[in-house]
N, C-alpha and C positions, 0 to 999 in steps of 0.2 A: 506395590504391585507394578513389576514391568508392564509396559507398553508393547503392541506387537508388531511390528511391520504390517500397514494395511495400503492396499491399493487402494485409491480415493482418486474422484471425477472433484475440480472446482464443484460446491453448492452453492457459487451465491452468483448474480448477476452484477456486473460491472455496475457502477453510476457513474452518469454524468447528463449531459444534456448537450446540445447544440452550444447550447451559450460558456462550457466547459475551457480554461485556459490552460491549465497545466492539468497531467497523468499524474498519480502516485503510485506507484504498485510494491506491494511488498510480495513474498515470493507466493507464500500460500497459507490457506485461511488455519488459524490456530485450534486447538482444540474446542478451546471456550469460544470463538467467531463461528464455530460450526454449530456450536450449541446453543449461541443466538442467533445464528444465522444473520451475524453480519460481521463486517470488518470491525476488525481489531477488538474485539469484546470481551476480552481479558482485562479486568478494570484496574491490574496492575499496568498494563498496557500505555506508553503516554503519549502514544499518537491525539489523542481528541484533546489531552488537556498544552501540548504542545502548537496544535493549531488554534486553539482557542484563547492564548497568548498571545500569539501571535497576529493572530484578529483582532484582538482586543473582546473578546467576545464572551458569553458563560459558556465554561463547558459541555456539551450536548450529552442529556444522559439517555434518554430513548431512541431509540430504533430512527423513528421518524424525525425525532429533533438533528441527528444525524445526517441522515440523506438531506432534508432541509437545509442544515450549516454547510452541506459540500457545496450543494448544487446554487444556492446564493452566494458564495464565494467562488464559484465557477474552476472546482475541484473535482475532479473527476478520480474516482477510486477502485480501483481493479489487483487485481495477482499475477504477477510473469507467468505462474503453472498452472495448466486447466488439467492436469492428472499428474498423479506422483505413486510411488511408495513411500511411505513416511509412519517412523514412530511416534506416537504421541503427535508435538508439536515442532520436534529439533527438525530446523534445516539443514540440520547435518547428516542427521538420518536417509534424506531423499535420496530415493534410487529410481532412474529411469524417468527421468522430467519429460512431461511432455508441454509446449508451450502454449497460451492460448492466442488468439487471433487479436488482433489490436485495430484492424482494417476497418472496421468499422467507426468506429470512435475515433480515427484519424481521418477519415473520408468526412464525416457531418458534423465534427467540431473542429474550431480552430485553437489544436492544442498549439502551447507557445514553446513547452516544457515538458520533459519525461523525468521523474524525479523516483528515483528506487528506496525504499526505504531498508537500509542495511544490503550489509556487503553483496549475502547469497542471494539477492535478488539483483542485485546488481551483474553480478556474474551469470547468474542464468540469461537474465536478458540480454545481456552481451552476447554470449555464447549464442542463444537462442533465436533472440527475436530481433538484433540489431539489422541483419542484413536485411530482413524483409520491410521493419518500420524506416529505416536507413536515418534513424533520429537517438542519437548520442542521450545517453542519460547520465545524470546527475546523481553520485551513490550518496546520500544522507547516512549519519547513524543509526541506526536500530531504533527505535521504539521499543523494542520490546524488553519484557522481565529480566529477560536473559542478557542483555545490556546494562544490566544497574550499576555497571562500573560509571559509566557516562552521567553526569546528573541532570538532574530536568533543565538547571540555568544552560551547562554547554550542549543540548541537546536544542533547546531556546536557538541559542547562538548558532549553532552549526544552520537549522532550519531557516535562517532569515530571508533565506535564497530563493524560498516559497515565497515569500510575500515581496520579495523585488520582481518574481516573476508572474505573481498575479498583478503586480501594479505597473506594467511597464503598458506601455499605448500602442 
């Protein structure tokens, strides 16, 4: 069954906290994020088991073990788009981005770092949201499915750049 082009508002809220060091944003929440109503919830997805490498840490498989592992590693996780058209899940699909606000979570936390997870979020936020946050972001590779040319190890490697910028002073 195709997918159809649907207009979508973001459904999920940012996290972070005060105590938050580095942003991750990937462009916009996935089929399956939507349907657990949280980030990156496609358990094909290897956002959680790449940070959690990288921590040294188990991989968070609930909801709350989630928000728990960001906001103790002082990770802050958000979407460049608070509305789109999009099929399914493809960022290729997206028509008519609209950006979301970051002003807040730059005003009450001391982020250090803006890290884009894959390209098309990189580009939008460039495009979009660079001149009002006026903070340069850092394009990582995909996490996602649709990356599985990248393996978990140089996916590992590429990401190390998160944990030099949660550990810097």
């Amino acid at each position: 069954m195709k997918s159809k082009t649907e207009k979508l508002c973001h459904p999920l809220m940012p996290v972070w906290n005060e105590a938050s060091k580095i942003l991750i944003l990937g462009t916009f929440p996935s089929v399956k994020s939507r349907e657990t109503a949280f980030y990156y919830g496609n358990p094909r997805n290897r956002f959680w088991e790449v940070l959690a490498a990288l921590l040294r840490e188990p991989c968070p498989q609930e909801v709350s073990q989630k928000k728990e592992f960001l906001l103790k590693h002082g990770i802050a996780v958000f979407d460049v788009l608070k509305s789109c058209e999009i099929k399914g899940s493809s960022d290729a699909s997206i028509r008519k981005p609209e950006p979301n606000d970051f002003s807040e979570i730059f005003r009450a936390a001391k982020i250090r770092a803006v890290f884009t997870n894959g390209k098309k979020a990189y580009e939008y936020y460039t495009r979009y949201c660079l001149a009002d946050t006026g903070r340069e972001s850092v394009c990582l590779p995909s996490t996602s499915p649709a990356n599985a040319a990248v393996s978990l190890e140089k996916l590992i490697a590429a990401w190390t750049v998160v944990l030099q910028a949660l550990q810097e002073k």
